[in-house]
N, C-alpha and C positions, 0 to 999 in steps of 0.2 A: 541490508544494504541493497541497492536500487543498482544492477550493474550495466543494466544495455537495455533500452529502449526494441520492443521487438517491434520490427517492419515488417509485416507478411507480404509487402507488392515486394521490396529488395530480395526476400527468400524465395520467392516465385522465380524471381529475373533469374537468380542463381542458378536455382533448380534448374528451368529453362534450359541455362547458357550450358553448365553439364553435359543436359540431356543429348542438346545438338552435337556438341564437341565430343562424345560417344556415338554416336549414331552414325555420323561422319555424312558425307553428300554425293552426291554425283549416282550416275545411271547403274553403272557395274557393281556400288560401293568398295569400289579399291581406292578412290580420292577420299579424304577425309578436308573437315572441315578445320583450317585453319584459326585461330581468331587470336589478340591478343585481345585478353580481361581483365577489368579491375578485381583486383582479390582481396580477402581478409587474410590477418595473420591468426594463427589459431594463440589462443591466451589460456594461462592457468591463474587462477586466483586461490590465494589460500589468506588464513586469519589467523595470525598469531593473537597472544594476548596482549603485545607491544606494537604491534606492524601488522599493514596488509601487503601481499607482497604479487605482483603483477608479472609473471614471464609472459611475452610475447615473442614468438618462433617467427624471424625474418630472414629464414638465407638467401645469401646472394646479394646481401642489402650490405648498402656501407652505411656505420656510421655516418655518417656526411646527411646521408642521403633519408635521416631519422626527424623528426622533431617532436618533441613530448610538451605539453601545454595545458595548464590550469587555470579557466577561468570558469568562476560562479557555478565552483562546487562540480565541475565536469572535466576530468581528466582526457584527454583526447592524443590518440600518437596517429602520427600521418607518415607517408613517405611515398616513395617510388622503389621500386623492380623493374633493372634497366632491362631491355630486351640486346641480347649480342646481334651485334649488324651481318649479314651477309657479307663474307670475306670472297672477295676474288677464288675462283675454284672451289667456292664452300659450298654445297645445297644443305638446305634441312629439306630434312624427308616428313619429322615428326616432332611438334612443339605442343609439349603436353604440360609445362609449367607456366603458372600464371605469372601474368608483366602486367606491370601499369602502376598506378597511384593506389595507394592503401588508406584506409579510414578506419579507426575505431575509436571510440569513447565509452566513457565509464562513468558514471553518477557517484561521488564519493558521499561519503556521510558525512557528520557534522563534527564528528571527533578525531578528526586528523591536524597535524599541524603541518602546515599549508608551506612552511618554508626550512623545511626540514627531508622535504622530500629528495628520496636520490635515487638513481640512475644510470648502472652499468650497462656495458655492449661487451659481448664477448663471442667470437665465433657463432652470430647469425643469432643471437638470443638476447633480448633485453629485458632486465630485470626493474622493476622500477619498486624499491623499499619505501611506505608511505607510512611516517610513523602515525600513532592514534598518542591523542592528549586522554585527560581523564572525560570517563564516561559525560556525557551530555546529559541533562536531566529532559525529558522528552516535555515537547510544548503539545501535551494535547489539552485542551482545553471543554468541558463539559459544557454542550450548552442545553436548556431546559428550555422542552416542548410544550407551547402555552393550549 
């Protein structure tokens, strides 16, 4: 199973984004660098011998604020991590949890049943149960070298 296309320019940005937001900025290094960033959520994948079964770790996330989507064979969950506003008499000193819009996808196989799929939310974790149909017979096809 084909599960995340690797980007090494996105892995880099990442890396990067990190590295700054440790490092921090200014003359003294007492100011640190601020930023808000798009994040991943981290995922567990495992394989039953009926289901493949998807956690994806979003605290702080509402439902609401989730969407999960199946097209041509590519499982995809999106969303947002609101950032909390500055309150009247509030400062932040230090914002070290990532905000913004979230992306990931997933290449499913050919042995799933496509509308069977489901999808709880429970304190910050979404499970998404993808059942598998019977095995698929593989299309490779042999072709001879003249």
């Amino acid at each position: 199973m084909s599960l995340i296309k690797w980007e090494p320019m996105r892995e880099m940005e990442s890396l990067f984004d990190r590295f700054t937001r440790n490092m921090g900025m200014g003359g003294n290094g007492v100011q640190e660098l601020m930023t808000t960033a798009d994040w991943s959520p981290r995922v567990d994948i495992s394989e039953s011998e009926n289901a493949f079964l998807i956690k994806a770790e979003v605290p702080g996330v509402k439902k609401e604020d989730v969407k999960v989507n199946l097209e041509d064979g590519v499982l995809s969950i999106q969303g947002e991590r609101k950032q909390e506003k500055e309150e009247k008499g509030k400062r932040f000193h230090r914002i070290e949890r990532s905000y913004g819009n979230f992306y990931r996808s997933f290449t499913l196989p050919e042995n799933i049943d496509k509308t069977k799929i489901k999808a709880s939310f429970n304190e910050g974790l979404l499970n998404l149960q993808i059942p598998k149909t019977k095995e698929t017979i593989p299309h490779a096809t042999e072709v001879k070298i003249e």
